[in-house]
C-alpha positions in Angstrom: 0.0 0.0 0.0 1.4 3.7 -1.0 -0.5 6.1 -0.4 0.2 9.9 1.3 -1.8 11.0 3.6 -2.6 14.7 4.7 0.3 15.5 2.6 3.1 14.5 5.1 3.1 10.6 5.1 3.6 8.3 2.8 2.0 4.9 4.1 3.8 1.9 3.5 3.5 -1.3 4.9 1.1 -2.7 7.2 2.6 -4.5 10.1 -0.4 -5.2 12.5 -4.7 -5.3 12.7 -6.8 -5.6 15.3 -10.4 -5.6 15.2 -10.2 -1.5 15.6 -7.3 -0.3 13.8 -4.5 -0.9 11.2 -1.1 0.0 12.1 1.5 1.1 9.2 4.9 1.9 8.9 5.1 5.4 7.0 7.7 7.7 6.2 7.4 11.7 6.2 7.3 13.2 2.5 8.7 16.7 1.8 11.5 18.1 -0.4 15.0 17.5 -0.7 15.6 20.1 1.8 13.1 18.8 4.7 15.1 17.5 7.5 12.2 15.6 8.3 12.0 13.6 4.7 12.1 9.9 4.6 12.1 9.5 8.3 10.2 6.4 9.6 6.7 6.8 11.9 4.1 4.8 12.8 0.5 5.5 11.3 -2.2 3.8 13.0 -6.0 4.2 11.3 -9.0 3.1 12.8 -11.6 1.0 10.7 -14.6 2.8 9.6 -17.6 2.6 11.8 -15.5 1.8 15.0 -16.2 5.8 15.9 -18.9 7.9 16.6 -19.1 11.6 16.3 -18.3 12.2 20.5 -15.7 9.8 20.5 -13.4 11.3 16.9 -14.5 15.0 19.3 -12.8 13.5 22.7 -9.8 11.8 21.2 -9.0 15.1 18.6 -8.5 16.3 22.6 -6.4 13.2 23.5 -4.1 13.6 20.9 -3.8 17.2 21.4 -2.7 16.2 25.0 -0.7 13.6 24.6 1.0 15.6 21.4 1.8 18.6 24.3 4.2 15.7 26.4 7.7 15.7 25.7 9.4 13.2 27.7 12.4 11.0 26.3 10.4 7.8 27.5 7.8 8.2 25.6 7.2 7.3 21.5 6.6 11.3 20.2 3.2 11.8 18.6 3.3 13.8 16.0 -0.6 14.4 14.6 -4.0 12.9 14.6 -7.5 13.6 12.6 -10.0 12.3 11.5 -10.1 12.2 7.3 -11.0 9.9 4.4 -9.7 6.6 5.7 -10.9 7.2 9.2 -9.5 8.3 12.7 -5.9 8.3 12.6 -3.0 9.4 14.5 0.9 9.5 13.4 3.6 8.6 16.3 7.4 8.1 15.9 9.0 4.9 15.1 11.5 3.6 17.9 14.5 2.2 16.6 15.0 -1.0 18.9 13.0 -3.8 19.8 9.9 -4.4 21.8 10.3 -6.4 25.5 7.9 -8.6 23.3 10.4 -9.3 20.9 13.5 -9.5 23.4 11.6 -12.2 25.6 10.7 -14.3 22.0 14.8 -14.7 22.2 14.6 -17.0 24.8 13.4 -17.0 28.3 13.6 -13.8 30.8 16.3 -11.4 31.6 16.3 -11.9 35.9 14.9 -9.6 38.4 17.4 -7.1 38.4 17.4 -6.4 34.5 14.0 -6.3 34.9 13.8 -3.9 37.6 15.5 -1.5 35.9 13.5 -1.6 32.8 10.7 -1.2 34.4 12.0 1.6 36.9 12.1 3.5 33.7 8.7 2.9 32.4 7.1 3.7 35.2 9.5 7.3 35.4 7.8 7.9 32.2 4.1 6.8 33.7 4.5 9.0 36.9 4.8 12.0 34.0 1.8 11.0 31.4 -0.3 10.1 35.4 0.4 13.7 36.8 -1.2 15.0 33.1 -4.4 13.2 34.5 -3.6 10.5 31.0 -3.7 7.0 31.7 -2.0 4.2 29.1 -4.2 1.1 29.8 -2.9 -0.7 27.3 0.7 -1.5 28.6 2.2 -4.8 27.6 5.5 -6.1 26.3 4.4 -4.6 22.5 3.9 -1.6 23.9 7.1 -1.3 25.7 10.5 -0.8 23.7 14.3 -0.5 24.8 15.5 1.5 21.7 19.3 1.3 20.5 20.6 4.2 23.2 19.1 1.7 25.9 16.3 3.9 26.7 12.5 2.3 27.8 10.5 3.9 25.4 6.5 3.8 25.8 4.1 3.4 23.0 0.4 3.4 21.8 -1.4 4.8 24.8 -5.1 4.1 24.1 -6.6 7.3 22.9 -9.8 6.8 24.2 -10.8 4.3 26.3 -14.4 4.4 25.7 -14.1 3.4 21.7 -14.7 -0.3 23.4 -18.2 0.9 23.9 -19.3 2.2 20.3 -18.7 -1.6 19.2 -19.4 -4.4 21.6 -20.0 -6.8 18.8 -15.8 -6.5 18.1 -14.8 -6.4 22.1 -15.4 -10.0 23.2 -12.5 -11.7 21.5 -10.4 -8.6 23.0 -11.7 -8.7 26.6 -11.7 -12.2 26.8 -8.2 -12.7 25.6 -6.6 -9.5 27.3 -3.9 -11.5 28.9 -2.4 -7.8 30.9 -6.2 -6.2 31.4 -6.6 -5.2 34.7 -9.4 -6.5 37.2 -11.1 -3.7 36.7 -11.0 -3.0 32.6 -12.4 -6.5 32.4 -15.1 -5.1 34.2 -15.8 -2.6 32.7 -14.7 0.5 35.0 -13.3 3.8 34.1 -9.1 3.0 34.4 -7.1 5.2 37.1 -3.4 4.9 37.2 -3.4 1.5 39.3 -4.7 0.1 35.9 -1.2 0.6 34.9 0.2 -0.6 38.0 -1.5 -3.6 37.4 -0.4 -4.2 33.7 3.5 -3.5 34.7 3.3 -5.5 37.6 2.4 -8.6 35.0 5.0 -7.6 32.6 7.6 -7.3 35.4 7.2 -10.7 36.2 7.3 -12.1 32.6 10.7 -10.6 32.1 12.4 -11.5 35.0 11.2 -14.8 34.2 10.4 -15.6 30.9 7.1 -16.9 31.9 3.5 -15.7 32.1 2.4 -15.1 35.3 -1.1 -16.5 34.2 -0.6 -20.1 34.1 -3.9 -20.6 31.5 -5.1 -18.6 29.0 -8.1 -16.5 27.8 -11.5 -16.4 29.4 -10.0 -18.8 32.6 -6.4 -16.6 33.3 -9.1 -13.4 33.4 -11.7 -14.9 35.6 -9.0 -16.1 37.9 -8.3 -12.4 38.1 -11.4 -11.2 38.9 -11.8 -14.2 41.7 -8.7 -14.1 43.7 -7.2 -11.0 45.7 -4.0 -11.4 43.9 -2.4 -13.7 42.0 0.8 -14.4 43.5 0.8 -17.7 44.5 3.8 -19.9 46.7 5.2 -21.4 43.4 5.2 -18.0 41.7 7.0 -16.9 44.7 9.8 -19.8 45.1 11.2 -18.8 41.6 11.5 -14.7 43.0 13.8 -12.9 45.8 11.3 -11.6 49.0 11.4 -7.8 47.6 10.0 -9.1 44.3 7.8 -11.1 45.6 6.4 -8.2 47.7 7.1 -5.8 45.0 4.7 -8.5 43.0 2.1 -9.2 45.4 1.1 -4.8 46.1 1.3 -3.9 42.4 -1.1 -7.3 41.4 -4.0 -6.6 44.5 -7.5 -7.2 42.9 -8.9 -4.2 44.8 -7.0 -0.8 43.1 -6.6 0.6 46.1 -4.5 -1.7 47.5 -2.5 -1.1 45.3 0.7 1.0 44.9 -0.7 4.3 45.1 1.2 5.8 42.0 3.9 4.7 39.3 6.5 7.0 41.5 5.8 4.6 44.6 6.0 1.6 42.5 9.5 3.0 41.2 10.4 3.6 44.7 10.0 0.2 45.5 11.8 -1.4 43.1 14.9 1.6 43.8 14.8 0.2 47.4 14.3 -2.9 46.8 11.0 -3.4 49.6 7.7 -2.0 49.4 7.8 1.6 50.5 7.1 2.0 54.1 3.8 3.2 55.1 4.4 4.9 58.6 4.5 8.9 56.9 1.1 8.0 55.4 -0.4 7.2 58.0 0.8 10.3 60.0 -0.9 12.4 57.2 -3.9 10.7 57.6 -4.4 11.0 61.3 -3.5 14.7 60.9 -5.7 15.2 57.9 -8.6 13.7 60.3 -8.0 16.4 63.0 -7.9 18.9 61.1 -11.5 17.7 59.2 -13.1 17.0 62.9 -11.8 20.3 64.0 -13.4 22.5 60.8 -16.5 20.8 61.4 -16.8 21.0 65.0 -15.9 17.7 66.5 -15.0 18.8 69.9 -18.4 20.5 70.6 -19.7 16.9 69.3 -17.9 15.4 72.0 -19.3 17.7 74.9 -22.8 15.9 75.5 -25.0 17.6 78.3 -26.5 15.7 81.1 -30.4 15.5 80.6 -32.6 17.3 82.3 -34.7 14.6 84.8 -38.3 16.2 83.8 -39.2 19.3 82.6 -35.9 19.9 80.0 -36.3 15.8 79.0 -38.2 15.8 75.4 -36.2 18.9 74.5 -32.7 17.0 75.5 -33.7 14.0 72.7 -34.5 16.3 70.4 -30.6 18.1 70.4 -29.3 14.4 70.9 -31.1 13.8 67.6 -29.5 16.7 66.3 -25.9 15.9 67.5 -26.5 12.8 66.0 -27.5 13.9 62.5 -24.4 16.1 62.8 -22.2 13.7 64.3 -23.2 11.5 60.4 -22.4 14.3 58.4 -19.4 15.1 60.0 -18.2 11.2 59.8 -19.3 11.4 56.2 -16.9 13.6 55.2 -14.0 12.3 57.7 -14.2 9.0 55.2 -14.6 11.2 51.9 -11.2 13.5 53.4 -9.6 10.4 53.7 -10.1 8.7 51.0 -9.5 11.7 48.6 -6.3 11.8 50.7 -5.3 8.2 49.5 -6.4 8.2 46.1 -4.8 11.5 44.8 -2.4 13.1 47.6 1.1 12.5 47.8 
C-alpha cells in the first residue's frame, strides 16, 4: 500500500490489525531540503464505523494532550484527525525492539534487569499520570528499549471508551486481554493503578520468561477477577522476598491496594522493599484532626447531662440533632480520607 496521507506521510506497509485499527509503517514526504524527509513513523488508522461523532471529538482532545508531552520515555506523537480513511494518528517509530520481541529470544532477563527496565517505564508513567492520562494498554508490544538503551512507551489508548461504540468487536479482545486489569475487564473507568497492574504482570514475565497466568483466555481473566491477587507460593519460590512483595502490592484485585502511583511503585523497586507506610499514616491522622476540628468535633464530643423532667423531650430532640451532625461530620471524615489516598502525595 502507497498512499500519502494529509500531505506529510507516505503509508507503507502494514505491520499489524486488530479488530479496531490498522497500524502502518510510513515515512514523512517533503522536499529534498526537509530535515524531516524519509524519516520512519508509525500511522495507525482506525476501521470505519468503530467511531462515533463524541468519540473522533474527545480523542482530537487526547491527541492534542498527549501531542503537548515531551518526555524522552515516551514514543513522540506527532498528529491525529480524522479524514478519508478514518480516525488516525501519526507517532514516531523507535529504533530497537519491543520487551515482546526481546523475551521471543529466549526466556527472561532476571529480576534485576528487569527492575531497571521497568524503573524507567514507570519514570515515564509518573509523567503521562500527573497529566491526568492513563496508558491502559501497557504490555511487552507496547514497551520498547530502543538502540541508546532507553524504555521507550508506545500506543497509549486514545480513548478508552471506543470499546463501547462496538461491543460486537470487544469480546475476543476482553476475553483474551492477557495484561487487562481486574477492573477493565469489568468494565470501570481506568485510574493509574490500571497501569500498575499491567506493569506488575509484565515485570514478572521478564524476569522470568514466563506468564504469570498459568492458562489462558477467558480462565487466566476470571481467575483475576476471583482471587485478591495472584501471587501464588510457586510463583513466589522462583523470586527474591522484595520481588515477591514488589509483585504481590502492584497485582492486588482491589486498586486501592495497590501502589498508590507509578512513583511509589519506582520507589520500590529503587529500594528494593515496598515503601514503608508509617508517613502516610501520619498524614492521615493529621488530615482527620484537622477535618473534625473544621466541622466542630469537639463541641460533638461535649454531651449535656439530661434534664430529669421538665428539659427531658427537649434534650432528645438536640441528641437527635448531635446525632445527624455527628453522620455528616463522619461522612466527610471518610470522603477527606479517601480523597487523601487516592490522589495526595
Amino acid at each position: 500500500m502507497e498512499t500519502i496521507l494529509k500531505s506529510k506521510y507516505r503509508i507503507a506497509e502494514k505491520i499489524a490489525e486488530n479488530p479496531f485499527s490498522l497500524t502502518y509503517k510510513g515515512f514523512f514526504v517533503g522536499g529534498e531540503k526537509s530535515a524531516a524527509a524519509g524519516k520512519p513513523v508509525i500511522i495507525k488508522i482506525y476501521k470505519r464505523g468503530t467511531l462515533s461523532s463524541p468519540l473522533i471529538k474527545s480523542m482530537r482532545q487526547k491527541v492534542r494532550e498527549l501531542a503537548l508531552i515531551n518526555h524522552h520515555g515516551l514514543a513522540k506523537l506527532y498528529d491525529g484527525d480524522y479524514g478519508w480513511q478514518g480516525f488516525y494518528f501519526v507517532r514516531e517509530y523507535i529504533e530497537g525492539e519491543s520487551l515482546k520481541e526481546l523475551l521471543a529470544k529466549g526466556g527472561g532477563i532476571g529480576i534485576e534487569r528487569a527492575a531497571e527496565v521497568v524503573e524507567q517505564a514507570l519514570e515515564t508513567l509518573t509523567v503521562v499520570h500527573e497529566k491526568g492520562i492513563v496508558h491502559a494498554a501497557l504490555k511487552p508490544t507496547n514497551i520498547f528499549i530502543d538502540n541508546q538503551g532507553l524504555v521507550r512507551l508506545t500506543d497509549f489508548i486514545i480513548e478508552g471508551e471506543i470499546k463501547e461504540s462496538i461491543p460486537q468487536k470487544v469480546i475476543d479482545m476482553i476475553f483474551n486481554a492477557k495484561y487487562a486489569s481486574p477492573e477493565e475487564l469489568e468494565g470501570r473507568p481506568l485510574k493509574p493503578a490500571a497501569d500498575v497492574y499491567s506493569l506488575g504482570l509484565v515485570l514478572y514475565e521478564l524476569a522470568t520468561g514466563r506468564s504469570l497466568m498459568n492458562v489462558q483466555g477467558v480462565a487466566a481473566n476470571l481467575q483475576k477477577l476471583r482471587e485478591p491477587s495472584i501471587i501464588n507460593k510457586a510463583i513466589s519460590d522462583s523470586l527474591p522476598k522484595y520481588a515477591i512483595e514488589i509483585l504481590a502490592k502492584a497485582l492486588q484485585k482491589d486498586p486501592l491496594l495497590r501502589f498508590r502511583s507509578a512513583e511509589e511503585f519506582r520507589q520500590s523497586l529503587l529500594n528494593r522493599q515496598v515503601a514503608p507506610t508509617g508517613q502516610r499514616n501520619e498524614e492521615l491522622a493529621k488530615l482527620f484532626e484537622k477535618v473534625v476540628t473544621q466541622f466542630g468535633g469537639e463541641e460533638l464530643a461535649k454531651v449535656e447531662e439530661p434534664p430529669h423532667e421538665v428539659g427531658k423531650l427537649r434534650w432528645r430532640k438536640e441528641k437527635d440533632r448531635n446525632w445527624i451532625l455527628a453522620v455528616i461530620v463522619g461522612g466527610a471524615v471518610l470522603l477527606g480520607l479517601l480523597y487523601a489516598f487516592l490522589f495526595g502525595h
